[in-house]
Each structure stands twice: as C-alpha cells, then as structure tokens.
N, C-alpha and C positions, 0 to 999 in steps of 0.2 A: 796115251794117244797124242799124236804129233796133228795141232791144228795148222791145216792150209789157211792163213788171212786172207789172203787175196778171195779167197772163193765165198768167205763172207760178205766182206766186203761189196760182192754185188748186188746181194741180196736187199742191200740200203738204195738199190738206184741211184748210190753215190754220181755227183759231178758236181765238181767247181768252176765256175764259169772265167771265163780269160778275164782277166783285172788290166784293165789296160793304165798306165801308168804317167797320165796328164798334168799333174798339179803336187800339190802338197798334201792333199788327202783323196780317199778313194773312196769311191759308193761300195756301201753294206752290201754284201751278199745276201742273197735271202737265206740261205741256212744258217748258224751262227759257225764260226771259227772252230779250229781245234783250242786243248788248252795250253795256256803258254807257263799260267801258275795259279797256285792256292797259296791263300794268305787270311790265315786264322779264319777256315773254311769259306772264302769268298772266292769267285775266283776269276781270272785274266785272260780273257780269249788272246790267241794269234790274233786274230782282227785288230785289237785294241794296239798291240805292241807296234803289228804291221801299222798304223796309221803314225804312230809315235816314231816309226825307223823312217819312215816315208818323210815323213816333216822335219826330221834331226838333219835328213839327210840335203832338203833342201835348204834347211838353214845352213848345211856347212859350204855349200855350193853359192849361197849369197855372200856369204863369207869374203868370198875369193879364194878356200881352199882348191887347188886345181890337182892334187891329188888324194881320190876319197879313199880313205879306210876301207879296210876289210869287211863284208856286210855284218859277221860275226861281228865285230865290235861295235857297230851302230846297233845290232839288234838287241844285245846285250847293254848298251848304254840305256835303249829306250825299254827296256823291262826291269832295269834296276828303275827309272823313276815313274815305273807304271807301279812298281812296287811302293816306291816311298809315296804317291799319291795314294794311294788303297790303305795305306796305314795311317796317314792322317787322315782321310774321311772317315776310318773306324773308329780314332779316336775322338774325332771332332763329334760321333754320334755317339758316344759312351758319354761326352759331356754335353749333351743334348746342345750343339750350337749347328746352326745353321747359315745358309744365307737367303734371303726372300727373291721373288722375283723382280720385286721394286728396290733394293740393295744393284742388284745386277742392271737394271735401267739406269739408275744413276751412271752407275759406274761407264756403262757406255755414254750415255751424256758426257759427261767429265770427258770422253777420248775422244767426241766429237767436237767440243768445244777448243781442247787443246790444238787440233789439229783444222782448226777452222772448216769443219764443217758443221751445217745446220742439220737440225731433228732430224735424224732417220736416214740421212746420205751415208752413213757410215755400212749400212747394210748393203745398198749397192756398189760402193767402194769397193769392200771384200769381196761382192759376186763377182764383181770384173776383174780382180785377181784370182779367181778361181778356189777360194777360200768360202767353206760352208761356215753359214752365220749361227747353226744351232751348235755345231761344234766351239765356234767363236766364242759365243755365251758361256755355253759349259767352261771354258778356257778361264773364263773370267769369274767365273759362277767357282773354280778349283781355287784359283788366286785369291779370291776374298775370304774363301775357307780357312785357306794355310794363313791370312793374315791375322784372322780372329783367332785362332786356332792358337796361334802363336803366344799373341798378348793375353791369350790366361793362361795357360800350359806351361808358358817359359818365360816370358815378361810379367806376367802378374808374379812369379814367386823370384825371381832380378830386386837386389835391393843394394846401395850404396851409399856408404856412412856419410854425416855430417862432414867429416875429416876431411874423407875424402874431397867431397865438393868444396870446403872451403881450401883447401892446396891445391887445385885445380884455378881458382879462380887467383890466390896469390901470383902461382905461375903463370897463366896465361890471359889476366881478361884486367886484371889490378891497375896496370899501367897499360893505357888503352895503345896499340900501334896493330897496323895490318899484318891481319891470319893467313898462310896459303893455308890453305885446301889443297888436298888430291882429290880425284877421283879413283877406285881401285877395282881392279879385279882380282879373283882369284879361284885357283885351283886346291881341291880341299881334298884332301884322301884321312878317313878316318880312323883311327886305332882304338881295339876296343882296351876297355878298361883289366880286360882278363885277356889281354893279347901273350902269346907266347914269345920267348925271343927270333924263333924263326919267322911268326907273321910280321914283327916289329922289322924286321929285316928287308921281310918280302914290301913293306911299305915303302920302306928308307928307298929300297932299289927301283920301284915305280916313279919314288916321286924325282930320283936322279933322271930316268929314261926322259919324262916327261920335261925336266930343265935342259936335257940334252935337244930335243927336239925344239924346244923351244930357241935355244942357243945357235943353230942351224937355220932359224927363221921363220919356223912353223907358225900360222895364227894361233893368240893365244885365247881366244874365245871359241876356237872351234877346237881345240886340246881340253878345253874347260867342258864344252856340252858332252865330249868323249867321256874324261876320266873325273871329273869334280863331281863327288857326293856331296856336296853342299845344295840346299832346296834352289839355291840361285843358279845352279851348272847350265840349264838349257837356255835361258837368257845370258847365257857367258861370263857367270861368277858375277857380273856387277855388284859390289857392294856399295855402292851410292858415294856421296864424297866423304871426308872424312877429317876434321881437326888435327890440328898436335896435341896430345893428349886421348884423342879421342879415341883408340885403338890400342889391344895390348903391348906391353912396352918392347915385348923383343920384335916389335914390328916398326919401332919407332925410326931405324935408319930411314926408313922411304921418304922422310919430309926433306931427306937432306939427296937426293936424287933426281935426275931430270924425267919429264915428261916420256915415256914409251922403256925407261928402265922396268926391269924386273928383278925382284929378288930370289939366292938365291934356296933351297926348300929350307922352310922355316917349321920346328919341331914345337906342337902347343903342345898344353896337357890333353887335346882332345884328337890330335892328329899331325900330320905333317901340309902345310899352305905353303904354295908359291903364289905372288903377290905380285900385279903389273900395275905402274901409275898409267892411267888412260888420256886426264885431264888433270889440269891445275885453272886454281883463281883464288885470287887475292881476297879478303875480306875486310871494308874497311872497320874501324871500332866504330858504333852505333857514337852520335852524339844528341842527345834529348833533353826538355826539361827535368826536372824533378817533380812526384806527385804524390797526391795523398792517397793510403789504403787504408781500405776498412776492413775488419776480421768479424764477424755478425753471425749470429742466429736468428731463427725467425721461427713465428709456428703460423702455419698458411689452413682459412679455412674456404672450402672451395665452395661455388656457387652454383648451382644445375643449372645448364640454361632453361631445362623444364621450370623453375622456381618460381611461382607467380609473386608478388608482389606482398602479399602475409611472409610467405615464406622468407624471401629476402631479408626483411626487416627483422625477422628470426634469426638469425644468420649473423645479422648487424650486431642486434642484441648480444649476443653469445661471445662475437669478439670481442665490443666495448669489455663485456664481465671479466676475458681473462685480461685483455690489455688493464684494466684496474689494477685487479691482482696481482699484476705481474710488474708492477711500478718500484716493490721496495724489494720485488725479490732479487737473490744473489742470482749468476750463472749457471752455478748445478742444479737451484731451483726450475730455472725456466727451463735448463735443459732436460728435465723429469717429465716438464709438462709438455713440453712441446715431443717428446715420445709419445705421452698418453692422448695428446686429441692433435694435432697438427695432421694434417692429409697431404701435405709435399712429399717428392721424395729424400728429403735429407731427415727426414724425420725420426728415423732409426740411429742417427749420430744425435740428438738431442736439437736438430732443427741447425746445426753447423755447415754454415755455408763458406766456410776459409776465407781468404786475404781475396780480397777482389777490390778492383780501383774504376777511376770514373770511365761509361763507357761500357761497360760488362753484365750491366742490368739494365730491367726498365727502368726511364727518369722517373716514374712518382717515385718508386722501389729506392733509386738510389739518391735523392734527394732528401727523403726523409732520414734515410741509414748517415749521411754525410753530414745532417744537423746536430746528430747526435753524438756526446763522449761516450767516453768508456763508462761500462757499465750502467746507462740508462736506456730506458726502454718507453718503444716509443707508445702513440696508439693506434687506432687501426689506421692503414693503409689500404687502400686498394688500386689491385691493378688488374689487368686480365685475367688475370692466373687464378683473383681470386681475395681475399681479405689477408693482411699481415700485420702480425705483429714482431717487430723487429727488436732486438737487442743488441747493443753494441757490444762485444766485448773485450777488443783494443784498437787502438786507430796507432797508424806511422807515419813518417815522412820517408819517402825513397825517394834515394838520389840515384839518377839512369845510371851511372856506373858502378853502383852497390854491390855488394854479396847477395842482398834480398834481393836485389831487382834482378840478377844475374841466376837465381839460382835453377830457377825452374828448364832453363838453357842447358845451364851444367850438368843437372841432372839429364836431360834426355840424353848429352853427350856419353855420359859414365855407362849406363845402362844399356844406351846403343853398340858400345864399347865390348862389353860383357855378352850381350845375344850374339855377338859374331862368335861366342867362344860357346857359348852354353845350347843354342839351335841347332849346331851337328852332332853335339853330344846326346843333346835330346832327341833324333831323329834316329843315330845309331840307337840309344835305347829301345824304341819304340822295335827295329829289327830283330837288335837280342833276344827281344822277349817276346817277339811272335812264331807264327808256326807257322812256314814257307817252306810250298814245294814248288817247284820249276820240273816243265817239262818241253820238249823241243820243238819247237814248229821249225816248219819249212823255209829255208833262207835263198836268195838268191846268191849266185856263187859273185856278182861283183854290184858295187854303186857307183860308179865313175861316171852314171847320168842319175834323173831320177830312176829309181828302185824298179826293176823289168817286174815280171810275171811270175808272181807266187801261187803254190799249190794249184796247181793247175795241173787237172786229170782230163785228159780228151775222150772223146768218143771211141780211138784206138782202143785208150789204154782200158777200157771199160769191160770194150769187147775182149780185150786178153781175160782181161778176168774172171770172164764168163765160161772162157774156155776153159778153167780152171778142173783141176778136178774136184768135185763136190762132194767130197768126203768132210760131213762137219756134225758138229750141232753147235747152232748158231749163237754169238751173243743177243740176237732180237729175238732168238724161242723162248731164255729168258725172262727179255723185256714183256713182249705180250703175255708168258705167265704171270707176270708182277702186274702190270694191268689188267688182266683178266680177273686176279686173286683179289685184288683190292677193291675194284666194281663189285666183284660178289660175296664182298664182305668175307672173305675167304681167310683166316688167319693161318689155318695152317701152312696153306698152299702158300702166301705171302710172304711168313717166316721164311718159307722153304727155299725164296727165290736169293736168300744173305748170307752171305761164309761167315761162319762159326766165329772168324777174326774181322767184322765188321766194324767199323769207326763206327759209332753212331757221332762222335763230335763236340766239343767242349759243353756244350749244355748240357749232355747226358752222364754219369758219374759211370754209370757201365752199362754193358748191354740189357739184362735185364731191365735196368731203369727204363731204357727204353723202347723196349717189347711191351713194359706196362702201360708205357704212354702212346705207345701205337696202339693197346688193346681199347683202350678207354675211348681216344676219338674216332676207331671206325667204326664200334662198335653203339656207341652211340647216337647216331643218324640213323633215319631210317630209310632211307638210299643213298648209293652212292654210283658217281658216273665218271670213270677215267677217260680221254681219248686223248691220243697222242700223235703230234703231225710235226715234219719240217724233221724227222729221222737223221741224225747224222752218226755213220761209227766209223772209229777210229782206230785201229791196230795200233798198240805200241809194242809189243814183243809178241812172241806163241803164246802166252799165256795168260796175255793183258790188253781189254779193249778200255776205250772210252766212249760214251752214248751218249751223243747233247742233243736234246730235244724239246717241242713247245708243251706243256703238260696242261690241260683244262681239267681241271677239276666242278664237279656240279653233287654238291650234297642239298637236303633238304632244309638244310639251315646254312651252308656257305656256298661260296661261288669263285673262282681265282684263276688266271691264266697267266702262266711264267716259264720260262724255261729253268730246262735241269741237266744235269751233269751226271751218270751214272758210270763209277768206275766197276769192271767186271775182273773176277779172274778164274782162269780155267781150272776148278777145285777137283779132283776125286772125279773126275769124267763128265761135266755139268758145269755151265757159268753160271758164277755166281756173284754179287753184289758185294766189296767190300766197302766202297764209297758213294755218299751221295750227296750232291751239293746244289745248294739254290744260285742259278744264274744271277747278280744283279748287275 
C-alpha cells in the first residue's frame, strides 16, 4: 500500500511560523525542530544546527568575506561542530566533569574586566548587539567544558622526558637573547588512522583546493570556520602564540617567515595543517635575582571552627605528640604518617608539597619551613588552615637562568607542543567510535545576507494538503495506540505498537532484555498517566516518518516531562516504532 504523506501530514496541524532573520540567532519555535542527527542515541535538532549556520554565517560576513558559500557548506560546517560538541559533553559526563554555575560567573567576570566593563554591563552589551545572554552562557558554559575536558582526557596522559626539557633549554633559554613569538592559525583536516589510500588522496586534494583559495586571497579564518576540524575552527583555528621549539618540527620553517605568510599543506601523523603567522613579538630573556626553595612535607591537623576551647587544646595536644615523634624520624617515616592522620590534601602523597619558594605560602607556613635544613622537622605551626607539622626534605639555591628555575616553562612549552598533535587525534577518536546518524533539514538555497526563511509551511501550503486525498493510516493512530497502551498498562497492545527490528539502544544487549525491562517498570506502579502535546511529524520517505513531541509522564511513584523522538516505519500494512530517543 502506497502511503500519501502529505495527507498525514495534516492531520498534525503542522505549521511553522515565518523565522524572520535579524541578528545572529533566532527565537525558538514553540514546536521543537525536525532531526538534523543522532549521536550515540542523543540527538540534534535543525533548530540547533540552524542557529549554529545562522552565527557561522555572521561571522564570515564580519569577516569581510564578500562572497558567502554555499548554504550546503555552512550547514554542513555547523553540524559537523554541533556533532563534535555532543561528543565531548558525552564524554565529559561518562567522566563525571562538569562545569557549576559559579565557574561560568567567573568566567564572565574575567570578560567583563578584560574589556573594562563593570559587574553586569556585559549582559546589556550583548542585548544591544542582539545576542542572547542564555545562549551567551551556554557558549561559555561549552568552552570551559572542552577545557577540562581536555586536561584529563589528553593533557593529563601528554608526558615529556627529562631529555627532552633539558635540550630544549640547552637550545634555546641557556644563552639568554630575544625569542620571536608568532602568533598561528590554522586549518586542520584529519586522517583517520585506518584511512585508505583513496581517503588519504581525497584529503591531500581538499587541503590543495583550500591552499589554492587561499593563494587567490581568500580569508584564512573564514576558510578555517568552513573546512578546520580542529576544536579551534569557529574562532579561526587560533592557536595562541607559539615559541621556537615549541611546536612540531616540520612546522619549524614559519619562524623564519613574515607576518601574514602561510604555509604550504603540512602532512602530521594525525592529518594534513595549513598554518598562517597572524602576529609576531619579540620576548626579552627574563633577568632576576637568585633564590631559595624548599621541597617540604607536612602533616596538617584541622581545627572546626565549631571547637570550643577543651577541644582546641585537644587538638594542640595531639600535634605537639606527633611533632615529638616525629623529630628523629626519617622521610619515609613521616611520610607513612602523615598518610595515616594528616587531613590536607596532599596527604595521599605522604604530606609532599614539592619545590616552592618565598612567596607561595602563608608567612607563619613559610618562615618556619625556611628555618629549617634538610631533613629536620619542625614543631607545631599554625596557620588558618589549621595546625603543621612540617618536614624539610631538601632545600636549593636557583639561579633565574637555571634548568630548575626554567623548567616548569619548558615543560608547558613541550606539552602544549604535543596537544596541538594529540587533541585532533583524540577528537577524530571520539567520532570513530561513536554511532552517528545525520539526516537532512531544510536549507536555504543562498547566504549572501544573514540566512532567509527556513522551513516554512504557509497557510496555502496546509490547505493543499488538506485537499489531499485521505487514503492512510496514520503515523499518530500509532502514537495514540502507544499512549493509550501504556496509560493502561496495556503490554500487549504496547509491544504491539515496535517492529520486530526495533533498536532498543546501547544499554539494552537485545530486544528481549528489553521487553523485560519495560515489563517490570510498568508493571509495577499502580497507575499510570501518558499525555502528549506540541505533536510534531515529519515524512522522510513513503515509508518513514519522524514524531517529536512533549511527553508527561505521571505514575504513582514518579513524575517527568521531556521531549521525544519516535522514528516510525510503514511495516506489513501498520506503523510501527523502530526508534526511540530521549530529546536532551
């Protein structure tokens, strides 16, 4: 049986309201969007994308690019990084890291300060640019994600030898004279690790087009938001400034080139980079005293400010006992104990608090630590924090031009060096290994201004559909059997509403598993209430709709409202349910 869509179709009361096209972002519709993709069953409204081509596209327009691409390619730019943000928030919540809402406060502080405004003018700022301030947040709220995200995922397992750092410092810090600096950008196209030779091909030949346009005069920050898979593509590849040394070596020509040069496509182990210096500056060699460090343990016993005055003196007691004990012991010694009772947090290292110089702690804390030699131990200290007992366990003299006083430098340089190579590799991983489906939303056929009017269904085109002829059975007879089925605890009916080839989705091992796990929690409630509003369907061929809608749920013991996603397909004469996904 050959189904008419359109004549569904009206049955939803379908209409999309005119989006008229003012600014950089657009107000929400009140229905949600069609889908744009699923990503290890989460999934990406048009809405989301459309907001992300919307802004791509003003930014190429601030640019000064005066002629815009294709909308196809901006819409495609901004769902490949609608994609790679949805993969690091999956992975940032698999390793339970978040960001608070006082992390995100700061953070705008910090942008209001830099840019001399006082508390809170940063929100009106952006209104009068016609930039929404909750989007704003989230903006920032994404960016401090992928930072943390970053430094344990791929900067925490980044390590580089002694060696290293000290031939780093021979070559370039030994004999103090002025560093340039660049500044860099760059365009990053990645290869996967199991590329074939024709994709290794199909790369080589992208990243040629893209040197050719370049070559011709094109901006190279608005070719970067287009084709750079790198996490930095929609801020224009910036990679910050960058030392000699400080970058992998077959990148090392660009220190011997001018300002606005570009390199040409440069082939890593993780991909092919083309590379533009933006800025230069000199750096003079620091010149400073020489001073002393200490390298110390300590074990810290903390004070409640509840503690009345008995208790204190408890407290006191208890430190004087171990600072005694702890007069003839060795280093491994204190460091056993200061495991077993110390309540800092270094305490899990044996109370090791590393090389720190004057300056870096509080004065009691660092006045008593700097009286001390090696291997004596003091007795109790107190500071805020609480009661110490400190242990030296070597002291140095660094001279400001040292290897030691140099290193902790050289190291961020090496490391920062290496995440330019290992953060697209890790990010193409993260793709590899996921389960991404894309499907097509509606595009405007040009951008040559801000982005016209998307999806947009008139009162005409409504009434054509009306006219339809109404030969069906609908994907909503369906839906309301699935909600009817499941309000009345109905399991057979329920089943009845899911093709036999139903995803249930990576938590479930098969169907069964989870027909068991549907039996168990509907049947154990002792009501249950579906209702379902804000209907939206979607035709994607004769034999496959999409259903996004608000779902309330009300049982006797839970309570929930969210949207859903039901994919239908026309099975054996009857739609049927083979996908279903929670909106978030």
């Amino acid at each position: 049986m050959k189904i008419n869509m359109t004549s569904w179709i009206r049955l939803t009361g379908f209409s999309v309201a005119l989006l008229a096209m003012t600014s950089a972002s657009i107000t929400r519709a009140e229905s949600l969007d069609s889908l744009a993709a699923i990503v290890n069953n989460e999934a990406i409204t048009c809405y989301e994308v459309t907001n992300k081509a919307i802004t791509l596209a003003s930014q190429l327009q601030q640019s000064g690019d005066t002629q815009m691409p294709e909308s196809k390619v901006v819409f495609q730019r901004a769902l490949d990084s609608s994609i790679d943000m949805l993969l690091q928030k999956q992975e940032a919540k698999k390793m339970e890291i978040g960001v608070s809402d006082e992390e995100v406060d700061q953070a705008i502080e910090s942008v209001e300060k830099a840019n001399n405004l006082e508390s809170g003018q940063l929100k009106m700022v952006l209104q009068r640019q016609g930039v929404d301030y909750r989007e704003y947040r989230e903006t920032i709220r994404d960016r401090q994600l992928t930072t943390k995200l970053i430094e344990i995922a791929v900067q925490g397992k980044v390590s580089v030898s002694e060696e290293s750092m000290r031939e780093y410092y021979r070559k370039y810090l030994k004999d103090p004279k002025p560093i340039r600096e660049v500044r860099l950008s760059q365009i990053y196209l990645g290869i996967a690790n199991s590329a074939s030779d024709a994709q290794l091909k199909e790369v080589s030949d992208k990243a040629d087009m893209i040197y050719q346009r370049l070559q011709k005069g094109e901006d190279f920050v608005s070719l970067s938001a287009l084709f750079s898979e790198a996490p930095d593509a929609v801020s224009g590849g910036d990679m910050g400034w960058v030392s000699p040394g400080g970058i992998a070596p077959s990148f090392n020509r660009i220190f011997e080139l001018p300002i606005g040069s570009f390199l040409e496509p440069i082939r890593s182990p993780t991909g092919m980079h083309l590379v533009l210096i933006s800025d230069e500056r000199f750096i003079e060699p620091e010149v400073g005293e020489s001073y002393d460090e200490a390298h110390a343990r300590h074990i810290l016993l903390k004070i409640p400010d509840s503690a009345d005055d008995a208790a204190k003196a408890k407290i006191f007691h208890q430190a004087k006992v171990i600072a005694d004990e702890m007069k003839k012991a060795s280093d491994d010694e204190f460091a056993v104990r200061a495991k077993e009772v110390s309540q800092g947090p270094s305490a899990v290292q044996g109370g090791d608090l590393g090389w720190f110089k004057r300056g870096q702690m509080l004065p009691a804390f660092e006045n008593a630590a700097f009286s001390l030699n090696a291997g004596q131990t003091s007795g109790v200290v107190e500071s805020k924090f609480g009661l110490h007992i400190i242990r030296m366990v070597e002291r140095r003299h660094i001279d400001q031009n040292s290897y030691e006083a140099k290193r902790d430098y050289i190291k961020g340089i090496l490391i920062n060096a290496e995440l330019q190579l290992q953060v697209p590799r890790w990010l193409s991983g993260l793709k590899e290994n996921a389960h991404i489906e894309t499907y097509s939303c509606k595009m405007p056929e040009s951008m040559s201004s801000i982005l016209p009017i998307l999806n947009v269904a008139t009162a005409d085109s409504a009434k054509a559909a009306a006219q339809q002829d109404e030969e069906l059975i609908s994907p909503l007879t369906t839906l309301e059997k699935w909600r009817s089925a499941w309000s009345a605890q109905n399991l057979d009916a329920y089943f009845a509403t899911y093709a036999e080839h139903f995803d249930p989705g990576e938590k479930f091992h098969s169907l069964d598993e989870w027909k068991a796990y549907k039996r168990r929690v509907i049947m154990n409630k002792r009501f249950i209430e579906v209702t379902l509003r804000e209907i939206e369907a979607t035709p994607v061929d004769e034999v496959t709709a999409r259903l996004v809608f608000n779902q309330r749920y009300v049982s006797d013991t839970f309570k929930s409202e969210s949207y859903k996603l039901l994919i239908m397909e026309f099975v054996a004469g009857d739609w049927k349910i083979v996908r279903e996904v929670e909106l978030v």
